[in-house]
C-alpha positions, 0 to 999 in steps of 0.5 A, spaced: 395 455 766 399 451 761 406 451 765 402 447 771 398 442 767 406 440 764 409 439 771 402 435 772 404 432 767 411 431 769 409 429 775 404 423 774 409 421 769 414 420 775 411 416 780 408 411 774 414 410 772 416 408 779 410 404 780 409 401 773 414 397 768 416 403 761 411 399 756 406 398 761 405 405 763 406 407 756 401 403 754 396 406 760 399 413 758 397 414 751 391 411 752 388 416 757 391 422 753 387 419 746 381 418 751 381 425 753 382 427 746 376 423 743 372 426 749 374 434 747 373 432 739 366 430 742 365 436 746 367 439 740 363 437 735 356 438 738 358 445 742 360 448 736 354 445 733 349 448 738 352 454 739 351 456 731 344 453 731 342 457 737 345 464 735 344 464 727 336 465 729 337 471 733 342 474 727 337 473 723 332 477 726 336 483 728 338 483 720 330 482 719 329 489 723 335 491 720 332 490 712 340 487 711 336 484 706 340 479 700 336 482 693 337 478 688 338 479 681 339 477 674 344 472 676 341 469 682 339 462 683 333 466 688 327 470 687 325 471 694 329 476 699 332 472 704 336 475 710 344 474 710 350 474 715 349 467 719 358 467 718 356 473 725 355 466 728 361 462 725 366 468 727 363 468 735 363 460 735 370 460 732 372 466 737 369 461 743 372 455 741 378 457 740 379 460 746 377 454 750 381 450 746 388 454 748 390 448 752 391 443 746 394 449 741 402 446 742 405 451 736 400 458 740 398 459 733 391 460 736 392 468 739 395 470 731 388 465 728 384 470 732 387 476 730 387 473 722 379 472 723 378 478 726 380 482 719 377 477 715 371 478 719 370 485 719 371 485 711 366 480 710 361 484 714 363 491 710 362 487 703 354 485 707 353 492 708 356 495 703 360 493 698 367 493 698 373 494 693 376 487 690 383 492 693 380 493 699 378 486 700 385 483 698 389 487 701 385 486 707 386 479 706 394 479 705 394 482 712 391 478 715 395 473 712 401 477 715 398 474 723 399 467 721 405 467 715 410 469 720 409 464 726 414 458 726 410 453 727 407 455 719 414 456 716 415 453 709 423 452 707 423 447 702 417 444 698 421 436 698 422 436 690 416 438 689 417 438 681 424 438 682 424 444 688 427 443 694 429 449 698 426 455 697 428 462 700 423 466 705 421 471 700 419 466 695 415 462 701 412 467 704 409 469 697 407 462 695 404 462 702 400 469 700 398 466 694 395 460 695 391 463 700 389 469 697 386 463 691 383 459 696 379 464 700 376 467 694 375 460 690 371 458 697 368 465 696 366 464 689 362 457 690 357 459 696 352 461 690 347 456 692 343 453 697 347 447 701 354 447 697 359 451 700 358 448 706 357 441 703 363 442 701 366 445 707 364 439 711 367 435 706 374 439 705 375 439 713 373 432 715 379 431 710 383 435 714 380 433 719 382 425 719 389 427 715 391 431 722 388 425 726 393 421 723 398 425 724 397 426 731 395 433 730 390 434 737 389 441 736 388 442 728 384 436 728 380 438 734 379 445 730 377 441 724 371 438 728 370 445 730 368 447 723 364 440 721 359 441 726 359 449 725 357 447 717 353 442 719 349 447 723 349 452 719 345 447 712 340 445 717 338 453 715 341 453 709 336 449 706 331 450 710 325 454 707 322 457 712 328 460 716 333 460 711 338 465 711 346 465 707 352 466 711 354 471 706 361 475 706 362 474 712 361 466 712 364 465 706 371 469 707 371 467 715 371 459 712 375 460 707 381 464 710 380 456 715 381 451 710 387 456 708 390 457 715 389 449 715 392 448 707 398 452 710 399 448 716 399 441 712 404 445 707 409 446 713 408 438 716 415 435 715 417 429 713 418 425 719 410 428 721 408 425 714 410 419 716 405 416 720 400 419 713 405 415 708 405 421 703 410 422 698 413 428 701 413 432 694 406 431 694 404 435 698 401 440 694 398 436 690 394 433 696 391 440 698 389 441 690 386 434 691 382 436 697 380 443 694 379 439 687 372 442 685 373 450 688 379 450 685 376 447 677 370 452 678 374 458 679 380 456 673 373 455 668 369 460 670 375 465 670 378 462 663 370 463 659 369 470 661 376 471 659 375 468 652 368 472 652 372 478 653 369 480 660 374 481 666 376 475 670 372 477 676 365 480 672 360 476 676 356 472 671 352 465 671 358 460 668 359 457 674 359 449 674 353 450 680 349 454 674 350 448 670 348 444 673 341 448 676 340 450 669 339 443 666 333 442 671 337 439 678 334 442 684 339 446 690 339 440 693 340 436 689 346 439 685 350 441 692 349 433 694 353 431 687 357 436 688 360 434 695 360 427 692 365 429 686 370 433 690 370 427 696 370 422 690 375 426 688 379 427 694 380 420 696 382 417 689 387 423 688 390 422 695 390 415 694 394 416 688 399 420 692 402 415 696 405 411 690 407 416 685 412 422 683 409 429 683 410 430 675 405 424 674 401 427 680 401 433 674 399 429 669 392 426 672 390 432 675 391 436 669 387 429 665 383 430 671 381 438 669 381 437 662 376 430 662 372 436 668 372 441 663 369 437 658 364 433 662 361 440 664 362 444 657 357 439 655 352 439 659 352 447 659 351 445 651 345 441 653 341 446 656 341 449 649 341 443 644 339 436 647 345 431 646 347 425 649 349 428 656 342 428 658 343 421 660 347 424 665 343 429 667 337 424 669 342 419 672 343 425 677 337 426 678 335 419 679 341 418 684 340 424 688 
């Protein structure tokens, strides 16, 4: 089918060079392929959405009948029981789109993307119905990373001068690779824990990707990021509903997490000529991804570093999150997760912006001055749930803008 297409291609290519001046069909050329790729990201966009607010009721109701019921505990933001696993529909609507969508993927990473979410999936679904070992599960994780590690369209041979690194050998890249996956699945993971901000900040994270991706004239992982956008939005028209809400579950949290690494990963393997038409520092480039991954990633290091420092084991589920903090000084669902997705856009923006003036040492500064002033900002609010301090004020400015 793709070998056809081509010679298509080709052909037409000929005669209208035949036919029409060099400048002039170039100009007609490009225009009809961005006309198709406008139409596709459409067709995209919608299908997806569609697609996921079709299915998400009729898994609700199997899991209904099948009692797969979420309970909540002592360390749940809900009191009511609520039905689980709406990821069931992000798998099946990834696996359709990414079949459809096999003309456009250039690098055929596509098959191994598959083969990857189908692992990640299944783990997902296991850790919904019965718990899983956090072994199990990372291990699972590494191996499906394995599928989409080796492919060459995603090798990483050198991080530009990144704090003063160039080349790196394969194994240093491949473990890089794994780890920084490995954080974001499970970052991803760690923030669904209210109605509305994983997939607030899911739709902010790929529409990020998705313009970066644009840019560079990356049809396939642009269109996938459309693919993703609309699958979230769908899925928050439940999400927040309170008569047919359910929760994506493992199955949703680790299927979109292991995407926006799939995505991460690719940005990381651009070369320079690719990151030309973005105008990004090269050494940058992974400070760009901790920029767009900014409030995930900030929530897991703090609650990771307050359950250390109150001797619990990093991974011992608790209520110190920053969604906790914030629906603990008197925010709604609703309202927090809004917040939330403006911060990490507001941030994303200002951080990438920043990346294309300065080094990646000075890059090191503003995010960790970032972090710190973060950190502060938030330990203050968890001190005003307790003891009313002049924070409040700004507690009540987000309530009053949101």
């Amino acid at each position: 089918m793709k070998l056809n297409l081509v010679c298509i291609v080709c052909l037409y290519h000929k005669i209208m060079i035949i036919k029409y001046p060099r400048s002039i069909f170039i100009s007609h050329h490009m225009k009809k392929i961005m006309n198709i790729v406008y139409l596709t990201a459409l067709a995209t966009l919608i299908g997806s959405f569609v697609m996921v607010m079709y299915l998400i009721p009729k898994i609700k109701y199997i899991v209904e009948r099948r009692n797969l019921i979420d309970h909540p505990d002592k360390r749940s933001s809900h009191k009511n029981l609520t039905p689980t696993m709406a990821g069931v529909a992000f798998f099946l609507t990834l696996i359709f789109a990414l079949n459809l969508l096999d003309t456009w993927d250039v690098d055929g990473v596509g098959i191994n993307l598959i083969a990857a979410l189908t692992i990640i999936f299944a783990l997902g679904l296991k850790d919904d119905l019965i718990i899983s070992t956090p072994k199990a599960k990372i291990g699972g994780e590494i191996l499906a990373i394995s599928f989409i590690m080796f492919c060459n369209c995603m090798q990483i041979t050198s991080l530009d001068g990144f704090l003063g690194i160039n080349e790196i050998s394969p194994l240093v890249s491949y473990v890089l690779i794994t780890l920084m996956i490995l954080t974001i699945v499970n970052s991803y993971n760690l923030i669904d824990g209210i109605d509305g901000l994983a997939s607030t900040i899911g739709i902010v994270i790929f529409s990020t990707f998705g313009f970066i991706f644009f840019i560079a004239g990356l049809h396939f992982y642009f269109i996938f990021c459309l693919c993703l956008v609309g699958m979230q939005v769908a899925y928050l028209r439940y999400n927040l509903s309170k008569t047919k809400k359910i929760f994506m579950g493992d199955t949703g949290s680790l299927t979109i997490g292991f995407c926006i690494g799939f995505l991460s990963l690719k940005f990381l393997s651009l070369d320079a000529l690719e990151l030309s038409a973005l105008s990004f520092i090269p050494e940058n480039k992974l400070f760009v991804i901790v920029s767009i991954l900014f409030i995930p990633l900030f929530d897991t290091l703090r609650v990771i570093g307050v359950r250390l420092m109150n001797k619990k084991g990093p991974f011992t589920p608790d209520k110190n999150h920053i969604h906790h903090v914030l629906i603990d000084s008197g925010l709604s669902h609703v309202k927090a997760s809004v917040f939330l997705g403006f911060l990490s856009l507001g941030l994303s923006v200002f951080f990438i912006s920043l990346s294309l003036y300065i080094k990646s040492f000075q890059m090191l500064v503003v995010l960790a001055i970032s972090f710190l002033l973060l950190l502060t900002v938030f330990d203050r609010l968890k001190n005003n749930v307790r003891t009313e301090n002049r924070f409040k004020y700004l507690v009540r400015a987000i309530h009053f803008l949101f």
